[in-house]
C-alpha positions as CSV (number, residue, x, y, z in Angstrom):
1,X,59.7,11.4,48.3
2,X,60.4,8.1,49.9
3,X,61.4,5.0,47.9
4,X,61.1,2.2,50.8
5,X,62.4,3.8,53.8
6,X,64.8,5.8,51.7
7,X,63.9,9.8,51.2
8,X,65.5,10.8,48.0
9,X,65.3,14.6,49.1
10,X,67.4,13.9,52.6
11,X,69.3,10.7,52.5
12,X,71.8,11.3,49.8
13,X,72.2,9.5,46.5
14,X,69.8,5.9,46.0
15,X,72.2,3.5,44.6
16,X,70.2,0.4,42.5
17,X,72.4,-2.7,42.0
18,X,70.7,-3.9,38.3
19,X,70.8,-7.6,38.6
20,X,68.9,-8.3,35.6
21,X,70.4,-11.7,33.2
22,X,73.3,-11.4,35.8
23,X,72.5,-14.7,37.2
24,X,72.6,-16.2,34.1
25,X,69.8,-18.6,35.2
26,X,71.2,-20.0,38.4
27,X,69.2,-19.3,41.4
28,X,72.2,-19.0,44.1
29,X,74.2,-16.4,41.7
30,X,70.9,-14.1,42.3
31,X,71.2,-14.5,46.0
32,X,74.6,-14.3,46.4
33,X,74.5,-10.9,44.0
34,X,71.8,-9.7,46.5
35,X,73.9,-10.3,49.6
36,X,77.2,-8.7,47.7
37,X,75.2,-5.7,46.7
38,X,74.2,-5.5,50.3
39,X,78.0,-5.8,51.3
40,X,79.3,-3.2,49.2
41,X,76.5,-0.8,50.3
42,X,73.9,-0.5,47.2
43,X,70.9,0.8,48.5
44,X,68.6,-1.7,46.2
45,X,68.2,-4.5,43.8
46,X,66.6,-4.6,41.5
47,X,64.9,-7.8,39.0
48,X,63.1,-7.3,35.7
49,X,59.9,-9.7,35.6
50,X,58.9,-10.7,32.4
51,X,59.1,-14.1,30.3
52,X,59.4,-14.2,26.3
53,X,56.1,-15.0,25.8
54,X,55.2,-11.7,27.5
55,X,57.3,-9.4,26.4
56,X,58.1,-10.7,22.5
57,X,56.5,-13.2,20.1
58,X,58.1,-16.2,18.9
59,X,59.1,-15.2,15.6
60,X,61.9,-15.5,13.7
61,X,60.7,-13.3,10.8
62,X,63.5,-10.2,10.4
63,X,61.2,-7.9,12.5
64,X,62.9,-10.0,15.4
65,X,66.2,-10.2,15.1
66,X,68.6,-8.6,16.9
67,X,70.8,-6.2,14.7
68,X,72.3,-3.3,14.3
69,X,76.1,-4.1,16.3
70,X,74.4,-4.9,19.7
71,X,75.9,-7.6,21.9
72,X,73.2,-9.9,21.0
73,X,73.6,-9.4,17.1
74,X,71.7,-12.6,15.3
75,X,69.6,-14.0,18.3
76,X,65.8,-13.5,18.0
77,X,64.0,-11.8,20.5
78,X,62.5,-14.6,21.6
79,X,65.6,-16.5,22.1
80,X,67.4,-13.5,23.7
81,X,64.4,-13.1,26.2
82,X,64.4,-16.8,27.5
83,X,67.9,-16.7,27.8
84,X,67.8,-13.8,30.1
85,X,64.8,-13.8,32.1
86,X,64.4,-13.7,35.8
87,X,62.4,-17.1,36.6
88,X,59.0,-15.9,38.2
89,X,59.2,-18.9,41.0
90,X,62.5,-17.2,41.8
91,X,60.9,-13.6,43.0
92,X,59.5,-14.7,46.3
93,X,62.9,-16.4,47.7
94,X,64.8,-13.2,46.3
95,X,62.1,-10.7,48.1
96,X,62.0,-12.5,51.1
97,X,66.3,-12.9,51.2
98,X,66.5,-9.4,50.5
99,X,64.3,-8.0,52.8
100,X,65.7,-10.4,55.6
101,X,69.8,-8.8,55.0
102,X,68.4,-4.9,54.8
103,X,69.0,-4.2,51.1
104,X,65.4,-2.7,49.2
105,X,64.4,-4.8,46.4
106,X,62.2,-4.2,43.2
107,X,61.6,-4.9,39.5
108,X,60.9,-3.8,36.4
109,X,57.3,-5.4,35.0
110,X,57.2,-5.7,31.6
111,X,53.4,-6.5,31.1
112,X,50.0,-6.2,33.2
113,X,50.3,-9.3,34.3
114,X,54.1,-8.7,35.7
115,X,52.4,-5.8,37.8
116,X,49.6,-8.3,39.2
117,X,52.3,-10.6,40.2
118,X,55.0,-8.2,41.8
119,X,52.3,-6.7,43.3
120,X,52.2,-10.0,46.3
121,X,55.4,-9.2,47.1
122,X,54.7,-5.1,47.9
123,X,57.7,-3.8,46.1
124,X,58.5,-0.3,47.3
125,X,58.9,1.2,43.7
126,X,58.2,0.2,40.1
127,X,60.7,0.9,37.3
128,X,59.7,1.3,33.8
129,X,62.3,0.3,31.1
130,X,63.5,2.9,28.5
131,X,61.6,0.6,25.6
132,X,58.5,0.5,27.4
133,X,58.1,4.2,27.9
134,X,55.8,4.2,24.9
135,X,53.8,2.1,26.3
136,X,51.3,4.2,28.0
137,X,48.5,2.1,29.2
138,X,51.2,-0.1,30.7
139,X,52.4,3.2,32.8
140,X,49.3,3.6,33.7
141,X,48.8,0.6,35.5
142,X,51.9,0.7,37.3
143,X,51.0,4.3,38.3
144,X,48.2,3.3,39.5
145,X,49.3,1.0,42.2
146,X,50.4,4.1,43.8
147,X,54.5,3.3,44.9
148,X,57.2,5.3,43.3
149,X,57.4,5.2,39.5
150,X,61.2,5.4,38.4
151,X,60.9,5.6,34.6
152,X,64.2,5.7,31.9
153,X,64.0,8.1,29.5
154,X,66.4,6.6,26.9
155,X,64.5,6.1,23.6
156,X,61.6,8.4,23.9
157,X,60.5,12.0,22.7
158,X,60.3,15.0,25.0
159,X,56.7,14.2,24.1
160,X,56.9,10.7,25.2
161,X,58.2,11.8,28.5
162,X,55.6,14.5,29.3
163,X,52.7,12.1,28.5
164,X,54.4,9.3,31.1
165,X,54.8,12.0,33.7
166,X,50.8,13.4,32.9
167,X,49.8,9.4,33.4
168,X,51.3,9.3,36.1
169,X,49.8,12.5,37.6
170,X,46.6,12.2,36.0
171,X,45.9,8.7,38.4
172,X,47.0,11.1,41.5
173,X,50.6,9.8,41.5
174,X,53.3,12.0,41.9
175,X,55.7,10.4,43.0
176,X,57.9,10.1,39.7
177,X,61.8,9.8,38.7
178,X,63.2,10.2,35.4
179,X,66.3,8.9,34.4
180,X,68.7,9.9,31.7
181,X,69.5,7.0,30.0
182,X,71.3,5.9,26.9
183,X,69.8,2.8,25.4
184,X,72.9,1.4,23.8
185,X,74.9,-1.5,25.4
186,X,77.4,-0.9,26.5
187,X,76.8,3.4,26.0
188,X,79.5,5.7,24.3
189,X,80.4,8.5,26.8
190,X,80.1,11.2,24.2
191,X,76.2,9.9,23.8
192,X,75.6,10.3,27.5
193,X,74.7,14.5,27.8
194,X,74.7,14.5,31.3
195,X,73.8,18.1,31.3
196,X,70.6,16.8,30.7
197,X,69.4,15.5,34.0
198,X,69.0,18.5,35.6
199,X,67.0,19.6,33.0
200,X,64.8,16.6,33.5
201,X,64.0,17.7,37.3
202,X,63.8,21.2,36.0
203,X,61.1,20.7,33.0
204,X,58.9,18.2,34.3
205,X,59.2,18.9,37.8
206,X,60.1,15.9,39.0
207,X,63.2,14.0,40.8
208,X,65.8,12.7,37.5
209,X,68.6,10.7,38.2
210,X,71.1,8.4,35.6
211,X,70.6,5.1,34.5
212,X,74.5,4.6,33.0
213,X,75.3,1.5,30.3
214,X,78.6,3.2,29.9
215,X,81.9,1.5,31.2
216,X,83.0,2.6,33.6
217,X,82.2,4.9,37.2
218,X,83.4,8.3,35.4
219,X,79.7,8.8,34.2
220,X,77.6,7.8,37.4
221,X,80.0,10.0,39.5
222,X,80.0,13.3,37.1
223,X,76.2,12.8,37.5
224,X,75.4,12.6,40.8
225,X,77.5,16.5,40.7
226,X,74.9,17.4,37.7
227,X,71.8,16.5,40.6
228,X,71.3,13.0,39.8
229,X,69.3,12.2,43.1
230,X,69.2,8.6,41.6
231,X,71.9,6.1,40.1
232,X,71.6,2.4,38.2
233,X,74.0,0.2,36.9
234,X,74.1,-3.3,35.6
235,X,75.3,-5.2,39.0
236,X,77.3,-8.8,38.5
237,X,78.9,-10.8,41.0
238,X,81.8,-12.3,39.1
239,X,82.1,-11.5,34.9
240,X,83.0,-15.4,34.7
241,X,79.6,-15.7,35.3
242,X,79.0,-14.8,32.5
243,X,75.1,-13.8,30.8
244,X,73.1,-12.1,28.6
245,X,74.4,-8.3,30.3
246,X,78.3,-9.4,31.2
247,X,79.9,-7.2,29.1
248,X,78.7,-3.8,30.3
249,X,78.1,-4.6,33.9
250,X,80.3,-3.8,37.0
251,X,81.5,-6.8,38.9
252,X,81.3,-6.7,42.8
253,X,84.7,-4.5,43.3
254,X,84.0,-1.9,40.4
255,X,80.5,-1.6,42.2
256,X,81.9,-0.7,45.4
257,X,84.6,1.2,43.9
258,X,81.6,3.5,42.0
259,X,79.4,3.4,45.5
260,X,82.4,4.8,47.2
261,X,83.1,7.3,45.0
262,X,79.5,8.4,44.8
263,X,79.7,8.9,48.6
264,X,82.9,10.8,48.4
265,X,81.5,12.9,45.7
266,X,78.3,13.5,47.9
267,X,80.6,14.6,50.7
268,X,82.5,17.3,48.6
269,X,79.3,18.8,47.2
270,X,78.2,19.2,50.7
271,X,75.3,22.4,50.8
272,X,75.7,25.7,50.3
273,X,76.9,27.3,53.1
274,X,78.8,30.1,54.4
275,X,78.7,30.0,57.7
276,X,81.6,30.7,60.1
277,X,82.5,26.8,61.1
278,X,85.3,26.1,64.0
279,X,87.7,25.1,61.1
280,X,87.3,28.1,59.5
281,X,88.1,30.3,62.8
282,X,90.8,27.9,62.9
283,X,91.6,28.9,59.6
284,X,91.5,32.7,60.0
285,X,94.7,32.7,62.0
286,X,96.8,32.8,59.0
287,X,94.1,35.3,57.0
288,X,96.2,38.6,56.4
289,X,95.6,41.8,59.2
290,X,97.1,44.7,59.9
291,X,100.2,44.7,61.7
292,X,103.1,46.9,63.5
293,X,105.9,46.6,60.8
294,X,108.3,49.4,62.9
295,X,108.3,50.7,66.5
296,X,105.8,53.6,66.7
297,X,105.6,56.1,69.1
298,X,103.1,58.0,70.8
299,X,101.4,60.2,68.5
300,X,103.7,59.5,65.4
301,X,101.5,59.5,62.5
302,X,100.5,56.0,61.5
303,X,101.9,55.1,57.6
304,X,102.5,52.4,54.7
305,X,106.3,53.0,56.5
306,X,104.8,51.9,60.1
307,X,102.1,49.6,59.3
308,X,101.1,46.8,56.6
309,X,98.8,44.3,55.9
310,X,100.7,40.4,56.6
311,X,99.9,37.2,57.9
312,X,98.3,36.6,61.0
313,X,95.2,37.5,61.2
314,X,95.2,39.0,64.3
315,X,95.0,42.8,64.2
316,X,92.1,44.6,62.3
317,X,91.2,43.8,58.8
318,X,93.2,45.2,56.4
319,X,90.1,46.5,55.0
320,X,90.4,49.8,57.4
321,X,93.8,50.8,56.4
322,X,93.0,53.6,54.3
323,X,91.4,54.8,57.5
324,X,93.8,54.1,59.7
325,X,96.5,56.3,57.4
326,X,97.3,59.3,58.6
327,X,95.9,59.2,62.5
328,X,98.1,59.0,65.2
329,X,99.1,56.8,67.7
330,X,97.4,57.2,71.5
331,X,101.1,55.4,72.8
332,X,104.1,53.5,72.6
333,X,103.4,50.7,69.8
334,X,106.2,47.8,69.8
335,X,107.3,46.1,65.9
336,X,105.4,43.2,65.0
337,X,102.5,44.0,67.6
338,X,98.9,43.4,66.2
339,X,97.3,47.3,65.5
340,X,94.1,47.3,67.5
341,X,90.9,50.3,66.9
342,X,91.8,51.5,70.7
343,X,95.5,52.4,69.8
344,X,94.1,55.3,67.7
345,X,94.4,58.6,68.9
């Protein structure tokens, strides 16, 4: 599965760089978070396209306000939403500067008419929000434009996530990644139960991955050893900049702190192998053989007295020494000489 140029099953670990409110309205924080994310070696960024008047009514009735010990506590909706969106006349500049520096770039749609208008700009993936994964009819839409569907599984049932994954499937796309997520901002780590994106692969048979509001790089970096094939997380350039999503994103070092790490973690998983490598043969010098421990001569018996099984690793494999026991020597065998199969008798 290929999201842009990227194949998920070959190339490692895809990294997305959240922007989301991290521009905090200003059009040159967006592009410069594009071109740090590029710096520090994300492998996309990604926008969420919506306005409040899609994605909320203008209410301030007690349906819509924010509660419950969130961040935004107080605010309504509506207020919350046209704080943080992404201005639409922004998208083409940020696509286009993207795609000019090498870094992938998508967005989350948070309506119908956010798909119709992303879909100028050919994104190479989709990404449904963890709210909007009960909205079906919206998944189905963005299914059916037929690029990657990456899809955060942080509020719904095990229900909810088979019917997005039959949606998907059922308008011939199968190209589909779940991501363990934890829709609280920021995430506790005990909340987090990375255990279960394997699971997620395993049970829907799809690609899963981690889409982390924790603090922190401990959670990306334990899941990308649990199979995580995907990782997101709330990008900002600077904190000072302040914004809807400060709080529980990573500034530019912290990002390329977790990237590296990721990539270090990558290399130490490796593949399953147990091949015979140069190092290894290298290696094998100091393994444990079986040695001359006391001048022998010819046909002495050899013994635990006359032979033993130390470093190097140059004589036969102390595996044959109960075989060896008891023959005899074909000639004159010096202390501290490697015992070879032609020196029996």
């Amino acid at each position: 599965m290929n999201i842009g140029d990227f194949n998920v099953a070959t190339d490692g670990i895809y990294i997305i760089a959240e922007l989301s409110a991290n521009h905090n309205g200003i059009l040159q924080n967006a592009l410069d978070s594009i071109k740090a994310a590029k710096e520090i070696g994300a492998n996309a960024i990604k926008l969420q396209t919506y306005t409040a008047d899609t994605i909320t009514l203008n209410s301030k009735k007690d349906d819509f306000i924010v509660k419950g010990g969130t961040l935004w506590d107080g605010k309504s909706l509506y207020e919350l939403y046209r704080w943080a969106y992404t201005p639409w006349e922004w998208h083409k500049e940020l696509f286009d500067y993207a795609r000019k520096i090498g870094i992938d770039i998508f967005s989350s749609p948070f309506d119908k008419t956010a798909v119709d208008f992303l879909e100028q700009f050919n994104p190479s993936a989709y990404k449904i929000a963890s709210f909007e994964i009960t909205d079906y009819e919206l998944i189905r839409y963005i299914a059916s434009k037929m690029k990657p569907v990456i899809i955060s599984t942080g509020i719904a049932t095990i229900d909810e996530i088979q019917d997005a994954v039959n949606i998907c499937r059922e308008v011939g796309n199968n190209n589909i990644v779940l991501l363990k997520c934890t829709s609280a901002y920021p995430a506790a780590l005990e909340d987090a139960n990375l255990i279960t994106i394997a699971n997620l692969a395993q049970t829907f048979g799809v690609v899963s991955g981690f889409s982390d509001h924790t603090l922190g790089s401990t959670a990306p970096i334990v899941a990308v050893t649990l199979g995580a094939k995907v990782i997101e997380k709330h990008f900002i350039l600077d904190k000072s900049i302040g914004g809807a999503d400060a709080d529980f994103s990573m500034d530019k070092q912290e990002f390329s702190d977790m990237i590296k790490a990721i990539r270090d973690t990558e290399k130490l998983l490796g593949k399953v192998d147990y091949s015979m490598t140069e190092q290894k043969k290298k290696s094998r010098h100091f393994s444990r053989s079986l040695y001359i421990s006391k001048d022998i001569k010819k046909g002495e018996l050899f013994s635990e007295q006359n032979i033993r099984s130390i470093r190097p690793g140059n004589g036969l494999h102390p595996k044959y020494l109960k075989d060896i026991l008891g023959k005899k020597a074909n000639r004159d065998l010096e202390f501290a000489s490697p015992l070879k199969r032609e020196y029996l008798q």
